[in-house]
C-alpha positions as CSV (number, residue, x, y, z in Angstrom):
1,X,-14.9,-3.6,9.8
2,X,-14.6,-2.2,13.0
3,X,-15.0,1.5,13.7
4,X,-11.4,2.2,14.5
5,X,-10.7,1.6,10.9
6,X,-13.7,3.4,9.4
7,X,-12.9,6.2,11.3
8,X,-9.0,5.9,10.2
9,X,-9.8,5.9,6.5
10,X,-12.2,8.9,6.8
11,X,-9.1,10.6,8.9
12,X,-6.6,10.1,6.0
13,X,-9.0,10.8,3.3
14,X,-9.9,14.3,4.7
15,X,-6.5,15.6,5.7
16,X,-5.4,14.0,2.1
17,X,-7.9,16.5,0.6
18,X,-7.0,19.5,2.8
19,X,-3.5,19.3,1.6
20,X,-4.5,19.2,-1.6
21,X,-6.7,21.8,-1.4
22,X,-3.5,23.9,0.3
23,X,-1.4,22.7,-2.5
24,X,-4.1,23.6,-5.0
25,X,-4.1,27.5,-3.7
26,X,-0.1,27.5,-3.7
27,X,0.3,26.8,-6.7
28,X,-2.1,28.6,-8.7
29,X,-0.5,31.7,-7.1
30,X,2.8,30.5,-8.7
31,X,0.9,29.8,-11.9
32,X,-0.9,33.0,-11.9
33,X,2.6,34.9,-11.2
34,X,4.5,32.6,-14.2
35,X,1.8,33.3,-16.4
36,X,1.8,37.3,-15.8
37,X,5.8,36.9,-16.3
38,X,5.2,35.7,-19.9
39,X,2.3,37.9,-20.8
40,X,4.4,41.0,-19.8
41,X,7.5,39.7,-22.3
């Protein structure tokens, strides 16, 4: 493998995780919100 390629997997895999990580914080502030919805019924 060249370094070209090496360097395009670690690309992908890195911004895969930061947007995961992003998605991660989004939702547990909707989760956090649903679940205070419930508790106060």
């Amino acid at each position: 493998m060249d370094y070209t390629k090496i360097f395009l997997i670690l690309g992908f895999s890195i911004a895969i995780y930061i947007v995961f990580l992003f998605l991660g914080f989004l939702l547990r502030d909707k989760n956090l919100i649903a679940q205070s919805i419930k508790k106060e019924k």
